[in-house]
NUMI-408634 format. One line per field, with one value per residue (C-alpha): residue in one letter; x, y negated, z negated. Coordinates in nm, 4 decimals. Layout:
# NUMI-408634
residu <- (A; ...)
x <- (X; ...)
y <- (Y; ...)
z <- (Z; ...)
//
This chain:
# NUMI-408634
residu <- (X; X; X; X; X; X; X; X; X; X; X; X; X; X; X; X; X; X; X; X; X; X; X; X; X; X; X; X; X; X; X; X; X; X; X; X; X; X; X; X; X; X; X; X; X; X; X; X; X; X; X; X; X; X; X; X; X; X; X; X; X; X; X; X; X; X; X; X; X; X; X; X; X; X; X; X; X; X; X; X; X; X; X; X; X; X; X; X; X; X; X; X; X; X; X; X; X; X; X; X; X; X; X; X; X; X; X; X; X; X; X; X; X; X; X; X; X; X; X; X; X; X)
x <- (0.5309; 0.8821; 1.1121; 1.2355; 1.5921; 1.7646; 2.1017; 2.3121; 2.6462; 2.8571; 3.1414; 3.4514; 3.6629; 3.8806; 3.6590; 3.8784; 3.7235; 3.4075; 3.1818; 3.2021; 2.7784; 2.8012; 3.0548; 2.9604; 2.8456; 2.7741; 2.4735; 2.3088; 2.2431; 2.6172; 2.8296; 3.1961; 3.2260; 3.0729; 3.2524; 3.3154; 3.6932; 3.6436; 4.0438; 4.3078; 4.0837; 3.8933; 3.7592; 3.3664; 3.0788; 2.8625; 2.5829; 2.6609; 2.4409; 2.4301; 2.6576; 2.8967; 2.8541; 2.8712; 2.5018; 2.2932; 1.9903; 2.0240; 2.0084; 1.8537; 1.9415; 1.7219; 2.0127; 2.3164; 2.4985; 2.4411; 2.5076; 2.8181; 2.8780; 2.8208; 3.0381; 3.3172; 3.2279; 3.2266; 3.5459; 3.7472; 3.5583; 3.6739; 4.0465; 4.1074; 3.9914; 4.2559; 4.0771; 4.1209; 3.7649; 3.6408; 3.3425; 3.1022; 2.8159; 2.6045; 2.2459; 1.9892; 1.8866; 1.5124; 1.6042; 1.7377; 1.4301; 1.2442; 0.9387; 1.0559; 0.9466; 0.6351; 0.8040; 1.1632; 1.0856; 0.9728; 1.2706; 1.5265; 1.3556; 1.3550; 1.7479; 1.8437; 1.7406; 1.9537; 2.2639; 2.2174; 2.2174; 2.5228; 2.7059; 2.6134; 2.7015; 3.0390)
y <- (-3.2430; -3.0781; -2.9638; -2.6532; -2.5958; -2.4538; -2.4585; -2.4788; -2.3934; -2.7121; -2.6711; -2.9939; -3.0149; -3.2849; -3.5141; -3.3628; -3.0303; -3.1150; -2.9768; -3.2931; -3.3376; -3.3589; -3.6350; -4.0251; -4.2017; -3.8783; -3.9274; -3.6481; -3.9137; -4.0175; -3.7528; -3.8668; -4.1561; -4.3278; -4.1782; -4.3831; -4.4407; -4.3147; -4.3638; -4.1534; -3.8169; -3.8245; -3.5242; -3.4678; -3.2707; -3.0520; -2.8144; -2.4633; -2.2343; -1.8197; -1.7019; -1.9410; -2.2124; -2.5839; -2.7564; -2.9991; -2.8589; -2.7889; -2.4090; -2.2948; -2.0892; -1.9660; -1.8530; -2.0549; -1.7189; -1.5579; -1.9015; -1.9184; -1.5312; -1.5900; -1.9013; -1.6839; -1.4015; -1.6883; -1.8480; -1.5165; -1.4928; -1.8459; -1.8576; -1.6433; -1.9291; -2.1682; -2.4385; -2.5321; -2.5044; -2.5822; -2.4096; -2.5473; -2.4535; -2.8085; -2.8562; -2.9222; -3.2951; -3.4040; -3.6129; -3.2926; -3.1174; -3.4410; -3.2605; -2.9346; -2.9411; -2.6908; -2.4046; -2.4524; -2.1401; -1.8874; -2.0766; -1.9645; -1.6638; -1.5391; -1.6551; -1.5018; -1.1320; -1.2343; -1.3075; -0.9672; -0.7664; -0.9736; -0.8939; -0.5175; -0.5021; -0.6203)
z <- (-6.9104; -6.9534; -6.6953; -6.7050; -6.7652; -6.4772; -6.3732; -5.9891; -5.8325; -5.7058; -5.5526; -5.6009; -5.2705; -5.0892; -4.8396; -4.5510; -4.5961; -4.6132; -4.2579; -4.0184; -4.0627; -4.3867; -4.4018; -4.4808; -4.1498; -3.9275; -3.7142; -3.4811; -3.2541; -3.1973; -3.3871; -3.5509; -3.3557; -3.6440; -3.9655; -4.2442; -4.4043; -4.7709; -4.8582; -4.9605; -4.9627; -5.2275; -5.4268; -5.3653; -5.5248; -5.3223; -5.3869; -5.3027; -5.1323; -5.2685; -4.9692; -5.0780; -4.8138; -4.9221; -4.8729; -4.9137; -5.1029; -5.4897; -5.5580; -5.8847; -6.1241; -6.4338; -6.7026; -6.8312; -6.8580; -6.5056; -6.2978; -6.5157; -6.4249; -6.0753; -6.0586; -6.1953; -5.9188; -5.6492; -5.7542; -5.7148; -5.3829; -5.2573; -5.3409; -5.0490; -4.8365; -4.6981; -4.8395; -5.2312; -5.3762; -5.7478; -5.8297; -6.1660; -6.3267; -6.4067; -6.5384; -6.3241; -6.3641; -6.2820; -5.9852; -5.8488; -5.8489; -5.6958; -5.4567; -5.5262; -5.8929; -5.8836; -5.7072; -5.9238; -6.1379; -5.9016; -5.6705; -5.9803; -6.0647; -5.7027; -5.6765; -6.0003; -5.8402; -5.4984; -5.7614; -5.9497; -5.6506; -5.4536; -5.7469; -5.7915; -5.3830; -5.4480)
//
């Protein structure tokens, strides 16, 4: 069986910027006491949720040509932010989709209508 092809927002920042639980070597249990030195700041790639917040969970997209649309729509939205931050449109491999592979369609379907109407609003 196929997988469908789908599409998500990622979003390339400096380590730095990242939120501190998403950072290598955060624990709940004992917080930043723990991080791990990754170097001179390196540039990292990181899912990106549909209110623009960087995340953990792949968000899919059904059309090449709206996640590209909305990346552009983002983008303008995000260089207001004091933070430098890349946004990219990349296909959605199948190791992304891991348990969520039966419900990715109606998952991108149901997102594409959320991206129509953020961008109508504004």
């Amino acid at each position: 069986m196929h997988d469908p092809v789908l599409y998500t927002i990622t979003a390339i920042l400096a380590h730095d910027d990242l939120p501190t639980p998403m950072k290598e070597g955060w624990s709940s249990s004992f917080g930043s006491a723990f991080l791990d030195y990754v170097g001179d700041n390196p540039q990292v790639t990181r899912y990106m949720s549909l209110n623009g917040r960087v995340c953990q969970k792949c968000v899919f997209i059904g059309s090449q040509g709206l996640a590209e649309q909305f990346a552009v729509w983002m983008q303008t939205k995000l260089d207001h932010k004091k933070r430098p931050i890349t946004v990219s449109v990349r296909r959605v491999k199948s190791t992304d989709l891991n348990y969520r592979r039966k419900t990715a369609v109606a998952e991108a379907q149901a997102n594409d209508a959320k991206i129509l109407e953020l961008m109508a609003e504004g």
